[in-house]
Every structure is written in structure tokens, then in C-alpha cells.
N, C-alpha and C positions, 0 to 999 in steps of 0.2 A: 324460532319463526324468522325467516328471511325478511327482506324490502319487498312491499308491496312491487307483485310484477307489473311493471310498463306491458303495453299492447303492442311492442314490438318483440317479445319474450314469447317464441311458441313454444310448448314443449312437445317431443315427440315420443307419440305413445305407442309403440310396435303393432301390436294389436288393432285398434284404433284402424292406423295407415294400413294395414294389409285389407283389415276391412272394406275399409271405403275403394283404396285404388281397385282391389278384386269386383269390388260393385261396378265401381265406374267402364272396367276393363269388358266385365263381361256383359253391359248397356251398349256399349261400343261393338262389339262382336252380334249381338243380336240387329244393329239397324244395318251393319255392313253386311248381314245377311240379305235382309229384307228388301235393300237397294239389289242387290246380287239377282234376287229372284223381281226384279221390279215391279218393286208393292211401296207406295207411299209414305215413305218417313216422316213421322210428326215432329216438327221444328218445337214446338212448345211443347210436345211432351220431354221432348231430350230434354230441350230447356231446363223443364219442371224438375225433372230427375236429380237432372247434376246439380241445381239449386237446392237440392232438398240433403246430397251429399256433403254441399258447401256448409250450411247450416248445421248440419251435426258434427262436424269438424267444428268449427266456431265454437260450439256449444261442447262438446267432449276436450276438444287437443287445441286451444289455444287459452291465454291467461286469463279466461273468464270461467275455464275451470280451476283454475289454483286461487281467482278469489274468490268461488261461490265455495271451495271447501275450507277454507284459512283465513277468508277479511271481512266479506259481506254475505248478507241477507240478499239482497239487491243480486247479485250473482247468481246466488241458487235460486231464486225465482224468476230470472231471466234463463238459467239453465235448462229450470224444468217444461219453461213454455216454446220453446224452440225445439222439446225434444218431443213434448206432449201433443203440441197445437200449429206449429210452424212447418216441420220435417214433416211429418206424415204426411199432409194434403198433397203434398207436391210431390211425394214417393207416388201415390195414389195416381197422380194426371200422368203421372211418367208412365209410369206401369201401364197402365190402361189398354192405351194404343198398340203397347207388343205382344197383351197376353196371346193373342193365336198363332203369335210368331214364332213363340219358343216352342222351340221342341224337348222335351223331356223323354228321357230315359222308358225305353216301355214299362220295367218294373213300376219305377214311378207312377205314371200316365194310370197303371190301373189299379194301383192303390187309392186314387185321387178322381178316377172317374163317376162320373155321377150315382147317386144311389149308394156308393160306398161310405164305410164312418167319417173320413175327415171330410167329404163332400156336405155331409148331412150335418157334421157341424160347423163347418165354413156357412153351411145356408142361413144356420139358427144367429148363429155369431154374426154375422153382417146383417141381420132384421134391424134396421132402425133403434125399435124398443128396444133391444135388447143391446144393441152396443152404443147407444147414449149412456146408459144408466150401468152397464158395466164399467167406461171412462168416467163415467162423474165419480163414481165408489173411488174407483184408484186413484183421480187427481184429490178427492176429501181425503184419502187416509192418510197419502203420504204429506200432505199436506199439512195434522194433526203437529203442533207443535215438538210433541213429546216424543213421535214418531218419526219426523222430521229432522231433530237435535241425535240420535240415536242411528237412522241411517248415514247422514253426511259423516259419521266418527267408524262407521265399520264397511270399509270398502266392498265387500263381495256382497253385502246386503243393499250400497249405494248403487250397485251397479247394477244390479239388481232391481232395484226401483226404478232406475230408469229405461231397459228394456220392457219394465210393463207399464210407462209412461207411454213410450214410442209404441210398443207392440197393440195396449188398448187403443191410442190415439190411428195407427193406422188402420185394423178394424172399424171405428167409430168413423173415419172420413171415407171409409170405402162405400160405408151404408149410406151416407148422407151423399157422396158424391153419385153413385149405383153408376160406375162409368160404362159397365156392359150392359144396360139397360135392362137387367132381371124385374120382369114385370112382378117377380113375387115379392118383392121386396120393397118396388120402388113407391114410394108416398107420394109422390106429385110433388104439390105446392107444400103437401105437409113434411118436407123436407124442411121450408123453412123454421115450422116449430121446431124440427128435431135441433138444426141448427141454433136459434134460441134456447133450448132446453140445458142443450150443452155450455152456452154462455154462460146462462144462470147458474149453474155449477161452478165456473169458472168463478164468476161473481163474491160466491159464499167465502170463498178464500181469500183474494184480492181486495175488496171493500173493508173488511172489518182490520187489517192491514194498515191500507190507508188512513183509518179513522181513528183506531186506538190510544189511546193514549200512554198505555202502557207496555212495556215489552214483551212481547209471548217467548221468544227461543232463546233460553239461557247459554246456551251452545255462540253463538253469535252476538248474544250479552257482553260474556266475556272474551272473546277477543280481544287483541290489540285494533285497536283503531285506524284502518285503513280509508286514507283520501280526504282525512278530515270530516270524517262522517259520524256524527253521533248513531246509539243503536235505536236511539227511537224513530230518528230520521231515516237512518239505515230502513230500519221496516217501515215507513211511511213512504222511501221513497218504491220499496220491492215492492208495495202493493199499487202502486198509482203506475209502476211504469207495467206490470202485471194488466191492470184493468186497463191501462189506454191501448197493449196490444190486444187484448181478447177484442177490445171495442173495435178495432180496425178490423180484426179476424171476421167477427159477423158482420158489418157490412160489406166486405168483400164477396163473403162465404154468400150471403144472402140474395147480393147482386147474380153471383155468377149461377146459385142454384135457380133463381128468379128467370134469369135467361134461358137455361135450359129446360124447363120446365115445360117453358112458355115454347121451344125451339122441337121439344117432343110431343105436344099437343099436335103443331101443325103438321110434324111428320106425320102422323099417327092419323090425324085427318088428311093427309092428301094419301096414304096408302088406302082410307074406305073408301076416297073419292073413286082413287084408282079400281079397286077392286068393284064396287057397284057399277062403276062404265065398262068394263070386261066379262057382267052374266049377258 
């Protein structure tokens, strides 16, 4: 076991950087189109975008993955909520504003057209009900101590859990955010529950964390002791700094779906207005 890495220590993870630069390269290419053809580039959605690339960098390729796999507790549950609850929303606001922009491949386009299977389960999959409580199942199992201790020790099944971190997590923000305004899907106000819902899931993990007295992941037991951190501290403090992001998450989450909610009522009523003064 080497010296606890400094936050000046990135590592570079090949895979990882093609990743992301190829994302970032090909966000850039779609708004240089869209400007080309002049149609309105959303400044906050770029924003959102390359923020949400920054953040999984952070979380995958800098020394907060070599100590959530080698020093602390605290690491890997800062790892998993950046990947789980952080990154996705803000893939989601980015995305949003270019879906009609891109062009895709014809083969594509009608494999993916409406009516067809991955259309029909893109719809079921982004229902609210349904991708709350699919993210709440995957943030509880892998969360499961035993499960927990067992993925961070076998790399293709860690990485592995964290694609269906991020992958449930951006299905679950697409429903809750509904940024193309699919009337079949979208709950109104009761977005806010769904948002709450998914708190409380968060919750079940993060509180008993904080509270315990005793250690649950023998995996991070024994470790050597990184930063002067005992392991009970170690997991009291992964779960307190776990629940004070989630708590930030929902009032944000809450504010901004509160706004919009309230921002597509009014549309919604000034196109009847509209429409009843033109019979």
C-alpha cells in the first residue's frame, strides 16, 4: 500500500479521458452546428453538460478514486453520489436542449423511432414510478455492506456498479426532470414526490451510517488508516457528508422542479387562452 494520495496526484486513466474528451468533442460539434444553422445555443445547458463531464472526472480519474478504493469509506460514498445523484442531472439539462439537433444515422433513427422496442422501453423506463424505485433498488444493493466490501475488491464488477449507478441515476433525472415535456409521463407537482421518494432512499443508506456505532464494512475495517481517520469516524463521517449532499440535492431538485412546474401551467394556460380567442 503506497502514501495516502495528495489532491494534487491525478491519475490517468486511458479509457476514462477518451471517454469524456470524445463526449465533450462531440457536445462541441453539435452546438457548432446549431449556431451554423442559426438556432439558439443554450448557455446553461453547455454549462450543465461539461459540469457533469467535470464531476465524473473528479469522481472516476482523480485521488478520490484511489482513496475510495485503498483508504476510506468517506471516498466511496462521495464516489458513488457524484456518479449516482450529481453527474446525471446535469447530463440530463445538457442533453435536453440538443435532442432535435442531432442527427443520427438513418439505420439508427429507425431502429429508435417511435412505436419501435427501444422507443417503448425508453417510454416505460423514464415513467416516474418506475425509475424512482428502479435507482432506489440499485443505490440499496450496492450499498448492502457485504456487497459493497466485494464489489470495491473486484474491479470489472466495480465498474460495473458504477455504470448502473450513473446509467439508473440518468434515467431517474430524465423522468423527474421530463425536459421534453412528454405529457405521458410528466406528474406536475408530483414530481416533487418523486424527487422526495428518491431522497428517502438515499436516506436508508446515509442515516444509519451516520448513527451507528458500530462498523458495517470489514473491507475498510481493515485498512491502514488514512488522514488520521478512525473506521468508525471514517463511516460516520461517509454518511453525514452522503446525507448533507442528498439534502442539498432536494432542495435544489425541488426548487428548480417547483419552478417549472409552476412555468408550464402558465404556458399551458396561455396556449387555451390563446386557442379559445382564435374559434
Amino acid at each position: 500500500m503506497h502514501d495516502v494520495p495528495g489532491w494534487g496526484s491525478w491519475s490517468v486513466v486511458p479509457l476514462l479521458w477518451l471517454l469524456l474528451i470524445g463526449a465533450g468533442g462531440w457536445y462541441a460539434s453539435v452546438l457548432r452546428r446549431m449556431e451554423h444553422d442559426g438556432r439558439r445555443v443554450s448557455v446553461g445547458g453547455a454549462f450543465a453538460f461539461y459540469s457533469g463531464l467535470v464531476i465524473v472526472l473528479v469522481a472516476l480519474g482523480s485521488p478520490l478514486n484511489t482513496i475510495a478504493d485503498n483508504w476510506l469509506l468517506l471516498g466511496a460514498m462521495m464516489q458513488h453520489t457524484l456518479i449516482a445523484d450529481i453527474a446525471p442531472p446535469l447530463f440530463v439539462l445538457g442533453i435536453a436542449p440538443i435532442v432535435s439537433s442531432v442527427v443520427l444515422p438513418d439505420g439508427i433513427r429507425r431502429h429508435f423511432a417511435a412505436g419501435t422496442v427501444p422507443a417503448r422501453v425508453w417510454a416505460v423506463a423514464t415513467r416516474p414510478f418506475v425509475a424512482v424505485p428502479v435507482w432506489s433498488v440499485v443505490l440499496l444493493s450496492v450499498s448492502i455492506p457485504a456487497v459493497f466490501d466485494y464489489t470495491v475488491q473486484h474491479p470489472v464488477v466495480h465498474a460495473a456498479t458504477h455504470l448502473a449507478l450513473f446509467s439508473t441515476g440518468f434515467v431517474m433525472w430524465w423522468a423527474i426532470i421530463n425536459p421534453l415535456h412528454d405529457s405521458a409521463t410528466d406528474l406536475g407537482m408530483g414530481r416533487v414526490l418523486a424527487v422526495a421518494a428518491s431522497r428517502g432512499a438515499a436516506a436508508l443508506v446515509c442515516l444509519p451510517l451516520t448513527f451507528l456505532n458500530t462498523t458495517l464494512f470489514s473491507y475498510y475495517s481493515n485498512l491502514p488508516r488514512g488522514f488520521s481517520i478512525s473506521s468508525i469516524n471514517d463511516q460516520r463521517l461517509a454518511g453525514a457528508s452522503m446525507c448533507l449532499i442528498e439534502f442539498l440535492v432536494f432542495g435544489i431538485a425541488v426548487a428548480i422542479v417547483f419552478i417549472d412546474a409552476l412555468n408550464r401551467t402558465e404556458q399551458a394556460d396561455a396556449l387555451a387562452d390563446l386557442a379559445a380567442a382564435n374559434r
